[in-house]
PAZAPA-4460 file (N, C-alpha, C; in steps of 0.05 Angstrom, whole numbers, plus 32768, in hexadecimal, padded with zeros to 4 digits):
% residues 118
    n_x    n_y    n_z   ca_x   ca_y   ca_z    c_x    c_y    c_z   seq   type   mol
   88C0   86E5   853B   88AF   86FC   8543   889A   8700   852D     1      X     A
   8884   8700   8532   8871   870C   851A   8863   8725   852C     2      X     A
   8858   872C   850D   884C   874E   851C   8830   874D   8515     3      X     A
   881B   875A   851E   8803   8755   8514   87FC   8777   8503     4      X     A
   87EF   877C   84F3   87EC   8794   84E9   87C4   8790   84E7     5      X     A
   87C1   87A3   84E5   879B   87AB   84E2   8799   87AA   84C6     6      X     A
   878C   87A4   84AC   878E   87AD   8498   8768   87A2   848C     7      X     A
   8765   87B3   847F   8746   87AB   8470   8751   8795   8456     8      X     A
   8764   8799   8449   876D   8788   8433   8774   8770   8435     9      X     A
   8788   875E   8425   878D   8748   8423   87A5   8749   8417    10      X     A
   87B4   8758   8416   87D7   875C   840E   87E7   8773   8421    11      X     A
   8800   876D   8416   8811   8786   8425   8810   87A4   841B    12      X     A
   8809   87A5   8407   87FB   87BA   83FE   87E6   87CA   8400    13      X     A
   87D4   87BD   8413   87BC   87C5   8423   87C5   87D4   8432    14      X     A
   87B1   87EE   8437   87B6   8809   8449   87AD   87F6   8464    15      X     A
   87B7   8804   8475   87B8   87F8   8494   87A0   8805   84A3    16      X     A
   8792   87F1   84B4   8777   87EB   84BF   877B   880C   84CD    17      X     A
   876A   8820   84CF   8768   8832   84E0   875B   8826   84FE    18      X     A
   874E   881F   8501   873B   8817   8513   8747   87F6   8523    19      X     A
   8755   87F8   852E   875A   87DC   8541   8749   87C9   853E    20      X     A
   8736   87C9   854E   871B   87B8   8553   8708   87BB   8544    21      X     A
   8705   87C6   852C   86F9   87C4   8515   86FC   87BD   84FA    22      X     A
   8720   87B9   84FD   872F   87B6   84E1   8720   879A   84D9    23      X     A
   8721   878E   84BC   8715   877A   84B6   872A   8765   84BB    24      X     A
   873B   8766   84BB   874C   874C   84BE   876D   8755   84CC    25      X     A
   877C   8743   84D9   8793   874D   84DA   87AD   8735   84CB    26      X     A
   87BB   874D   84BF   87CF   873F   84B1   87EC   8737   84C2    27      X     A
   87E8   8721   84CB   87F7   870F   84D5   881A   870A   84C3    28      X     A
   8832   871D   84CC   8846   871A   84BB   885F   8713   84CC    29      X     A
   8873   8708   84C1   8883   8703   84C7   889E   870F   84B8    30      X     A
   88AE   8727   84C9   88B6   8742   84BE   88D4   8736   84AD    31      X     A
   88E2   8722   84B4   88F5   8714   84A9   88F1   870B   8496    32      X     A
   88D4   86FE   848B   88D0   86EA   8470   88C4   86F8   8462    33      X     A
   88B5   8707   846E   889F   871C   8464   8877   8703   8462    34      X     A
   8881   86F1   8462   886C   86DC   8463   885A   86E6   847D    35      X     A
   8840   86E1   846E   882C   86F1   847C   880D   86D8   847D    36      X     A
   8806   86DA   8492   87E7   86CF   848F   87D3   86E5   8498    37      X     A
   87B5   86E3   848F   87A0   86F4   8490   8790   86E8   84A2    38      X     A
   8782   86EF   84AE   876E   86EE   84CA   8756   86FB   84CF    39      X     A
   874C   86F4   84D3   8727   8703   84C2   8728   8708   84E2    40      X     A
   8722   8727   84ED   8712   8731   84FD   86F6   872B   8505    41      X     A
   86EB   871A   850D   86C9   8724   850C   86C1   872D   8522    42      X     A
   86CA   8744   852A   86C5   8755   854D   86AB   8756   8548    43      X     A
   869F   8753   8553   867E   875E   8563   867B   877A   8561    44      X     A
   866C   8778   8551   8663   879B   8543   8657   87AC   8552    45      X     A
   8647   87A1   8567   863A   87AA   8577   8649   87BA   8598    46      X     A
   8661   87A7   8599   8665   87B6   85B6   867E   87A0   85B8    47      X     A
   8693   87A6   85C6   86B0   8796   85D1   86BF   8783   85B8    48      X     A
   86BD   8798   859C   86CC   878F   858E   86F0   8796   858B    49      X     A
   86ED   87A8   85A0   8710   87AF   85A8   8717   8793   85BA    50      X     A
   870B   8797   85C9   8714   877E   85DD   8719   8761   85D0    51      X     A
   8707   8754   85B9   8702   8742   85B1   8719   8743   859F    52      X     A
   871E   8751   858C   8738   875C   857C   8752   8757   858E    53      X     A
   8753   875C   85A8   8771   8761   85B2   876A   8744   85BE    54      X     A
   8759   872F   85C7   875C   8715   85CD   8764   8707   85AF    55      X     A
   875D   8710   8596   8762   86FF   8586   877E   8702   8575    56      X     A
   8786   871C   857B   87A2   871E   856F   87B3   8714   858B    57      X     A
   87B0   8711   85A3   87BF   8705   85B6   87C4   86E6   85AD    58      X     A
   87AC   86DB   85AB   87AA   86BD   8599   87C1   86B8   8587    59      X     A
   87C3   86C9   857D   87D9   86CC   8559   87EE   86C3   8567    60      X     A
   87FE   86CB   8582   881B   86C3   8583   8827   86E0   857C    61      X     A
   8826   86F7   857B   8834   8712   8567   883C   871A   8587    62      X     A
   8856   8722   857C   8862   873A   858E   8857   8757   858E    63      X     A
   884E   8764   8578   8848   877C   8576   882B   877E   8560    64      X     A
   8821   8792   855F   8806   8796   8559   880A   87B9   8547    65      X     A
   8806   87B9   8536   8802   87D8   8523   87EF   87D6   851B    66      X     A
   87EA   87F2   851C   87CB   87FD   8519   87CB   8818   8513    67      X     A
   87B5   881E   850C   87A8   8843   8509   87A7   884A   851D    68      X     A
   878E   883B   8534   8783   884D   854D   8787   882B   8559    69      X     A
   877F   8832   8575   8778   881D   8587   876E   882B   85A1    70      X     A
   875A   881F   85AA   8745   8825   85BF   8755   881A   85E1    71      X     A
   8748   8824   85ED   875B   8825   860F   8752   8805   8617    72      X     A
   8739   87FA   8611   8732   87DF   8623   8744   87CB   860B    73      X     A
   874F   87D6   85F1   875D   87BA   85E1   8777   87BE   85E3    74      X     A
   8782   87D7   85E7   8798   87DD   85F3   879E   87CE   860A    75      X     A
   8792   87D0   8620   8795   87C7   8640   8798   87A3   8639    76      X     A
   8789   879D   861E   8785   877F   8622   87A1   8771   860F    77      X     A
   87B0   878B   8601   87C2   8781   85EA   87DE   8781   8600    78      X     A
   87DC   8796   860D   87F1   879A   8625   87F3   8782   863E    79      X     A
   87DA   877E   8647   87E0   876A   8657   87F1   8749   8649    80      X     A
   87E1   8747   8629   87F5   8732   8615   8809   8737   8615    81      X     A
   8816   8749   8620   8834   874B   8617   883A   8758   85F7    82      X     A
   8825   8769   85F1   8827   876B   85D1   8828   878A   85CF    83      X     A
   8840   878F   85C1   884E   87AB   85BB   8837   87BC   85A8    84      X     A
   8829   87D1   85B2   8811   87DF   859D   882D   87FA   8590    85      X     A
   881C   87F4   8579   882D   8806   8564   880E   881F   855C    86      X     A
   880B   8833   855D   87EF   883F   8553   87FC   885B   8546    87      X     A
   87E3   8866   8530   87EA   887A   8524   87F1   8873   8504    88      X     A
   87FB   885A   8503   8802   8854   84ED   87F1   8856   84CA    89      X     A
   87FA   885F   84BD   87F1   8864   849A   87FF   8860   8490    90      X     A
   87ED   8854   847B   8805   884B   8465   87FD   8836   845B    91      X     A
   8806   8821   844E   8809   8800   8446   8813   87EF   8455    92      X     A
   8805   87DA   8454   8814   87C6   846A   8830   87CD   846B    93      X     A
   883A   87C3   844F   8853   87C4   844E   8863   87D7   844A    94      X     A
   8858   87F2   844D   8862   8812   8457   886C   880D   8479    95      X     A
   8855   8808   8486   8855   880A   84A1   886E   87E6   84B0    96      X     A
   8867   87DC   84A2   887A   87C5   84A5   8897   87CA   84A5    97      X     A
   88A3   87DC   8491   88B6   87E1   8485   88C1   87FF   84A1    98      X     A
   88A5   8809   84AA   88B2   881D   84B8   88B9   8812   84D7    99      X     A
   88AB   87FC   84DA   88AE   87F2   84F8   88CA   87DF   84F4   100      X     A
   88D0   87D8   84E2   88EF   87CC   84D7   8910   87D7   84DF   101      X     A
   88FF   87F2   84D8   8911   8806   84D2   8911   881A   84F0   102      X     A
   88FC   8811   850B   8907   881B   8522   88F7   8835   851A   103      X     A
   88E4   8834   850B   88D9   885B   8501   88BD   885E   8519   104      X     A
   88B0   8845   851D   8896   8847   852D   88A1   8845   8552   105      X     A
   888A   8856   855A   8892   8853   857D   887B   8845   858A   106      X     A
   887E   8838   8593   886F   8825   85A3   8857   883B   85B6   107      X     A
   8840   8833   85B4   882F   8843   85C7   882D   883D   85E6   108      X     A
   882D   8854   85EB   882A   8855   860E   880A   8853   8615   109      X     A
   87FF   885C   8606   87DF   8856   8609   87D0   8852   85F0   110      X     A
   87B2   884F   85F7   87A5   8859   85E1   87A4   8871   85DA   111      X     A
   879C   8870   85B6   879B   8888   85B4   8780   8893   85A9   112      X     A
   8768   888C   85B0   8753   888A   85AB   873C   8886   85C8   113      X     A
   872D   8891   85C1   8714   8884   85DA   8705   886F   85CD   114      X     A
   86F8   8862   85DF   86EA   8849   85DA   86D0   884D   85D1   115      X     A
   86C5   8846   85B8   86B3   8851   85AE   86B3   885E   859D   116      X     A
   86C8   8869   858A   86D2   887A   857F   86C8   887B   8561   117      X     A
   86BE   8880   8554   86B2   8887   8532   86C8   8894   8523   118      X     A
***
């Protein structure tokens, strides 16, 4: 099982991506080894960078997805993958890692954001 997390950084120590489809990269981990790979986001700044985000973490192979926020059209596209959205989350990668471990995070029923969102 790997999980994908949002993060602007480059360690587990990095505060976690607020923004879904905007985060700069997603940290690609694997919650048993803790072994992790990094994944450069380059969503389209201009318009359907949620969508483009939830085709490219579907790519990854991840069961589940954590995040700050997530928008309704990357939601609809992470759900149809079969991919468990975790949202709301703060903290460090490996804060939020440690809490989805531990059974502390609830899986989202929707988005929790509108599309377009600042």
């Amino acid at each position: 099982m790997k999980i994908a997390i949002t993060t602007n950084g480059s360690n587990l120590e990095a505060p976690v991506g607020q923004r879904f489809g905007r985060a700069e990269r997603f940290m690609v981990i694997d919650p048993a080894t803790l072994e992790y790979q990094l994944v450069e986001n380059p969503g389209d700044p201009a318009q359907g960078a949620g969508i483009q985000s939830a085709e490219r973490v579907a790519r990854l192979g991840v069961s589940a997805l954590i995040t700050g926020h997530c928008g309704p059209k990357a939601y609809r596209v992470l759900q149809a993958a079969g991919i468990e959205v975790y949202v709301g989350a703060q903290g460090s990668v490996a804060e939020v890692l440690e809490q989805h471990r531990q059974g502390r995070l609830q899986p989202a029923v929707g988005a929790d954001v509108e599309g377009h969102w600042v």
